[in-house]
C-alpha positions in Angstrom: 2.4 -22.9 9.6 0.2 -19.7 10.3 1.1 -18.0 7.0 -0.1 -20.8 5.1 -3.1 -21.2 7.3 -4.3 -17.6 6.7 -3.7 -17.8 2.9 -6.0 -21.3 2.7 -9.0 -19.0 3.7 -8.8 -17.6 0.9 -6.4 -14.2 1.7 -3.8 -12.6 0.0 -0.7 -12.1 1.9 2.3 -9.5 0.6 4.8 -8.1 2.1 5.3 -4.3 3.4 8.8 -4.2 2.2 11.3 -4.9 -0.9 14.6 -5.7 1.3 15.8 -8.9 -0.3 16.4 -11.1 2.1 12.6 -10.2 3.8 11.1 -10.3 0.2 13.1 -14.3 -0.1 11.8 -15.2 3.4 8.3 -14.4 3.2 8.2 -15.7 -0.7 9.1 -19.5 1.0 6.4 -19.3 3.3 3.6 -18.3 0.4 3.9 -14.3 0.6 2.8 -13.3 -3.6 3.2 -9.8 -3.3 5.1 -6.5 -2.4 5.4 -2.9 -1.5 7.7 -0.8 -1.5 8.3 2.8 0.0 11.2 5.7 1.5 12.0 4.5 4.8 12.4 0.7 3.6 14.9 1.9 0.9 16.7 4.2 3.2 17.0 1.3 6.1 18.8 -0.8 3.1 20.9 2.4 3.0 22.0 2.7 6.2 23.1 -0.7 6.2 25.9 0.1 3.4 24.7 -2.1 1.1 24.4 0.2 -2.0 27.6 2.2 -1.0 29.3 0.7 -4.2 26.0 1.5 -6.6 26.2 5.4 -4.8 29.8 6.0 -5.8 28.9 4.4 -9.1 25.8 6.8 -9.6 27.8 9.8 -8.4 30.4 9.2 -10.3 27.4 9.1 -13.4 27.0 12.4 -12.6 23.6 11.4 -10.7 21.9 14.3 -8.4 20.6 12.5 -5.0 17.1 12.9 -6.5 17.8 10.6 -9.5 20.1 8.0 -7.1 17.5 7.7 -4.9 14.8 6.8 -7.9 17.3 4.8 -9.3 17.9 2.8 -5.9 14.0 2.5 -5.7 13.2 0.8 -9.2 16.6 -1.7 -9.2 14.5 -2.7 -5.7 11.0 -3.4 -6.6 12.7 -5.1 -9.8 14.6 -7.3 -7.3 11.2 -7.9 -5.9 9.5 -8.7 -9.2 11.6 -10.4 -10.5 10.7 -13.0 -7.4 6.9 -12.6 -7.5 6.9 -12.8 -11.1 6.4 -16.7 -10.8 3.1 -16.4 -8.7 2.3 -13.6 -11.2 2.2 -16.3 -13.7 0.5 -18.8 -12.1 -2.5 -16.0 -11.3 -2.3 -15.2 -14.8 -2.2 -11.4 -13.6 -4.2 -12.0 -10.5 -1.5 -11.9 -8.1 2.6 -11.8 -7.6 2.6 -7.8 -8.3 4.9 -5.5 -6.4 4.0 -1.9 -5.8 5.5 0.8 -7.0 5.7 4.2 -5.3 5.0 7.6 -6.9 7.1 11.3 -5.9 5.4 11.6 -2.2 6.9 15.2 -3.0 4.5 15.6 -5.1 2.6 16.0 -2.4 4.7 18.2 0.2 3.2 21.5 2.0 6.4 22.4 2.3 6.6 23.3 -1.5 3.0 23.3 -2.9 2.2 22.5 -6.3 -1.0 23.7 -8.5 -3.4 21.1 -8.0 -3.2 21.0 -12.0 0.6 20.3 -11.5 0.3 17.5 -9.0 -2.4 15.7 -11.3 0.2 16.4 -14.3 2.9 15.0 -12.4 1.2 11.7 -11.1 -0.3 10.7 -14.4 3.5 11.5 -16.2 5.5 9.4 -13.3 2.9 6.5 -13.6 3.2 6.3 -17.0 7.2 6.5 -16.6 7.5 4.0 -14.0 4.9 1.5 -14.9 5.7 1.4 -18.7 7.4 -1.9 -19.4 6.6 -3.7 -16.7 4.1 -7.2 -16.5 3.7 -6.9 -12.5 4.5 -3.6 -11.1 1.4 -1.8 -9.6 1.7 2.2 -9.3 0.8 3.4 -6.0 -1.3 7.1 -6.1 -2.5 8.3 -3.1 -6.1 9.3 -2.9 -5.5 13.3 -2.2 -7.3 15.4 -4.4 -4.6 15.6 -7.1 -3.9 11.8 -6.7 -7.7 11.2 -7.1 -8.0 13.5 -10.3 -5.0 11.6 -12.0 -6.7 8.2 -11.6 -9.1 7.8 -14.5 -5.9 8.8 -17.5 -3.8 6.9 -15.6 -6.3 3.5 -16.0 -7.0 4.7 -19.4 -3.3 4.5 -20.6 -3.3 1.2 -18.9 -1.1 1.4 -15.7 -1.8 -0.9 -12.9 -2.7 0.9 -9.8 -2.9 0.5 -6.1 -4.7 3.3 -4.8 -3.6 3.9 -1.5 -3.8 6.3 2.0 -7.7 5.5 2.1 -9.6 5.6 4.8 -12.8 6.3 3.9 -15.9 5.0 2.6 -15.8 8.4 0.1 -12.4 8.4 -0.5 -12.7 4.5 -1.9 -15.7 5.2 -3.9 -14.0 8.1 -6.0 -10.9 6.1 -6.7 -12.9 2.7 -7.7 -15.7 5.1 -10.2 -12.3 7.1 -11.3 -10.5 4.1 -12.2 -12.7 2.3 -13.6 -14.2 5.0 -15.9 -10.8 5.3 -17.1 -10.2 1.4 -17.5 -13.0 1.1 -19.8 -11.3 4.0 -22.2 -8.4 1.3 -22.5 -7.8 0.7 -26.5 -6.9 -3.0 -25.4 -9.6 -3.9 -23.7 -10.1 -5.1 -20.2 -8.5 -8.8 -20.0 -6.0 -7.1 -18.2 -7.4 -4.4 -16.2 -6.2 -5.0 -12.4 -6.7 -2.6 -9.6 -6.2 -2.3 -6.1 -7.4 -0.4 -2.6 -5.5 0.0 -0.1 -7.8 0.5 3.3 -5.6 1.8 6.0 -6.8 -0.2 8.9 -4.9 0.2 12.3 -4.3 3.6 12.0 -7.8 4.8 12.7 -8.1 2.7 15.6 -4.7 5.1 16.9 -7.1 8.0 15.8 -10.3 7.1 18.1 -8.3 6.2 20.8 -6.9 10.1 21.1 -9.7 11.3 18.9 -13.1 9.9 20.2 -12.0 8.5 24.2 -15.8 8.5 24.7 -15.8 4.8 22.8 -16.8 2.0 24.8 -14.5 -0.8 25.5 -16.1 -3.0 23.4 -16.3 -0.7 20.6 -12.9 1.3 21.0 -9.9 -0.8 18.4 -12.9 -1.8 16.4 -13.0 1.1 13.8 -10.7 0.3 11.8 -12.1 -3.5 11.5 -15.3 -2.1 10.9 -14.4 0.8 8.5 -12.5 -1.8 5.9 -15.1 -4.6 5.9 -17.9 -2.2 5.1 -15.6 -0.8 2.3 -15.0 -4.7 1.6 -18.6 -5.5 1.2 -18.8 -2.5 -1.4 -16.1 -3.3 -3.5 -17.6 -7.0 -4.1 -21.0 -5.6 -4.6 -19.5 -3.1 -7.3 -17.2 -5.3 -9.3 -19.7 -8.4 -9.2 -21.5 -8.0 -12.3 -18.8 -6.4 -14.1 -17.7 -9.6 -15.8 -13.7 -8.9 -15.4 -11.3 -11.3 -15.5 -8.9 -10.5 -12.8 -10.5 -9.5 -9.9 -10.4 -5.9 -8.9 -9.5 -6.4 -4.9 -9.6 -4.4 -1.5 -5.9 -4.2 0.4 -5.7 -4.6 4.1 -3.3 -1.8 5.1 -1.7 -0.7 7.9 -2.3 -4.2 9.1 0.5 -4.3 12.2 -0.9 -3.5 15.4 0.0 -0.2 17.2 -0.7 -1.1 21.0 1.5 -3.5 23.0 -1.0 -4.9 24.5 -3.1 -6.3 21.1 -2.2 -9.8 19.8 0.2 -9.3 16.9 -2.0 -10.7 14.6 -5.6 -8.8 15.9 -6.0 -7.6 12.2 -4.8 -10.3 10.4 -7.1 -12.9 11.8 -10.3 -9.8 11.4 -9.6 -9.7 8.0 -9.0 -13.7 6.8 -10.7 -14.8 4.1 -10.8 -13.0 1.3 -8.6 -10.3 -0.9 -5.0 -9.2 0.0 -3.2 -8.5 3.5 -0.1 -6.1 3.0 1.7 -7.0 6.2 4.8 -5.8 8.0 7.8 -8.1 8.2 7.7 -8.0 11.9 3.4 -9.0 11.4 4.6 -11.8 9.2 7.0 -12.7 11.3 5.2 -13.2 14.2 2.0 -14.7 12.5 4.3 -17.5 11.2 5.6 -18.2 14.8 1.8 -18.7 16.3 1.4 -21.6 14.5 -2.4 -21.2 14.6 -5.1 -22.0 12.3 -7.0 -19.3 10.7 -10.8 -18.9 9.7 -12.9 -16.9 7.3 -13.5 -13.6 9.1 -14.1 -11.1 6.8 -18.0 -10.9 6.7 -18.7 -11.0 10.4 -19.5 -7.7 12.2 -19.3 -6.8 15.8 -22.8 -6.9 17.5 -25.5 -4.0 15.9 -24.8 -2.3 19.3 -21.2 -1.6 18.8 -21.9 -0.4 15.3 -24.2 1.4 16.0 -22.2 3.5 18.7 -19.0 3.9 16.5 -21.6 5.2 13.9 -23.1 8.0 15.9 -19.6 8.6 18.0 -17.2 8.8 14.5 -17.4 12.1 13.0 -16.1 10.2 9.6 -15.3 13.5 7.9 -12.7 14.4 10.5 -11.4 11.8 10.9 -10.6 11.4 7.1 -9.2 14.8 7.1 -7.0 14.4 10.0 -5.6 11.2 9.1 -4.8 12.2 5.1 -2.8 15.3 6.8 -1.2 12.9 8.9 -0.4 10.2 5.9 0.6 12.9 3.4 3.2 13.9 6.0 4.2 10.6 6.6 5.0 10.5 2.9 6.5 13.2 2.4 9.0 13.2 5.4 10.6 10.3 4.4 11.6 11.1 1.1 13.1 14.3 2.3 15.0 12.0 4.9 15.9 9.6 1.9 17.3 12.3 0.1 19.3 13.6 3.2 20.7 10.0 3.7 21.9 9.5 0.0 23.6 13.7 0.6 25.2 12.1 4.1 26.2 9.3 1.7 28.1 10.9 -1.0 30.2 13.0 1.5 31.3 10.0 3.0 32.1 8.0 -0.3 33.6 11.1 -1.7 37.0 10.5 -0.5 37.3 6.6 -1.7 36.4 7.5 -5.4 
């Protein structure tokens, strides 16, 4: 089968998702791994299958905000508790699911102190990490997210930096974390960390953003973007003597255009590291049935790099995307929230 193809060159494969029955499916065909954010948690919602753990949280006395982190963490334990036997086997190298922090935190719509938001992201990643053998925290790289990195790797939470996409942005998180990992009072046997590279996205950026691309180069961005960040991730962490390795995510890994094969970045990026995938991605790449090949360390030609080098602006794009990723963080929580409100109204009358 495809998924099993892909993983024997060498790549990571989780799931973008914690519903049970996706997180069972993808664990029988080889999926290790997890993630875990609003909208999957309020699709599980919508589907009534919490209605009897809402009345009984309500009934607790439980404001929507506390349901809905209550709702989150039973999930991703769901999910751990399945991964926990490739966790094993990796001895810590693999099998974690990923955790995600307030995306509040974050929201224009009520800003925070920059102070506060660092304060806040180190506090909730010590809360929601503590206890736990694979649960990653996920911290966006925004400036507050960025500046809460190196206490949270010195306390000894397992982090998946996320809502990269950029060379700069990856570079501050890896020197952050692990300046802060090597502050750990137990050492580094255990230090794991992760990078998630959003990938597809950027490639929906340059197509609005930069038209000017040539055929050959336009789509390619995002390929190019992650394995130049791959390249300096294994350069960094090669001499550093760590146990578990310290390992670039593929993000944002299910293609945006109809007309791209469903599996365009999946089959770029095989060989090395971790994919996060979609169910619909993993879906589909198990139904090709195809045979996959190391791919991560070939390049377009030197021409098409080249042109998406003096065609990018980097900068913009970096700041255009991160406004368009912090929304798409914070929006859903606000919609989670709505739908738990919507939810107690309607389970009001059966108490």
């Amino acid at each position: 089968m495809s998924l099993q193809s892909l993983i024997a060159t060498g790549t990571k494969v989780w799931l973008d998702g914690v519903e049970p029955s996706d997180v069972k499916k993808n664990r029988a065909w080889g999926v290790t791994g997890a993630t875990s954010n609003p909208i999957i948690i309020s699709d599980i919602i919508k589907l009534g299958h919490f209605d009897n753990r809402i009345t009984e949280l309500v009934e607790q006395g439980r404001e929507d905000d506390a349901i809905a982190w209550v709702l989150d963490d039973e999930l991703v334990k769901s999910a751990q508790q399945v991964f926990l036997p490739a966790w094993e086997q990796a001895r810590g190298n693999d099998g974690y699911v990923s955790f995600e922090l307030d995306p509040l935190i974050e929201d224009e719509a009520r800003p925070l102190p920059h102070a506060e938001r660092v304060r806040r992201y180190v506090e909730f990643g010590k809360k929601w990490s503590a206890g736990h053998k694979n649960r990653m925290i996920k911290v966006p790289a925004t400036p507050a997210g960025l500046d809460a990195l190196e206490e949270l790797a010195a306390a000894g939470v397992t982090i998946n930096v996320t809502l990269i996409f950029s060379t700069r942005q990856y570079k501050i998180a890896r020197d952050n974390v692990w300046r802060g990992a090597q502050r750990r009072k137990d050492g580094l046997n255990n230090f794991k960390s992760v990078y998630s590279i959003f990938v597809s996205r950027l490639d929906v950026y340059t197509e609005k953003q930069v038209p000017e691309l040539s055929p050959a180069a336009q789509g390619q961005v995002g390929i190019v973007n992650v394995k130049r960040i791959w390249r300096f991730n294994q350069d960094f962490w090669r001499d550093k003597k760590l146990r578990l390795n310290q390992e670039i995510v593929f993000a944002s890994t299910g293609v945006k255009k109809p007309t791209d094969p469903p599996d365009k970045y999946v089959e770029a990026l095989a060989g090395s590291d971790i994919e996060t995938n979609p169910p619909a991605t993993n879906e589909a790449v198990q139904k090709l049935n195809k045979q996959y090949a190391r791919n991560i360390d070939k390049m377009p030609p030197d021409s098409v790099l080249k042109e998406i080098d003096q065609k990018v602006d980097v900068a913009k794009m970096e700041r255009v995307l991160m406004e368009e990723g912090v929304k798409k963080f914070s929006d859903p929580q606000h919609a989670l929230l709505k739908l738990i409100a919507e939810k107690r109204a309607q389970l009001a009358p059966a108490k």
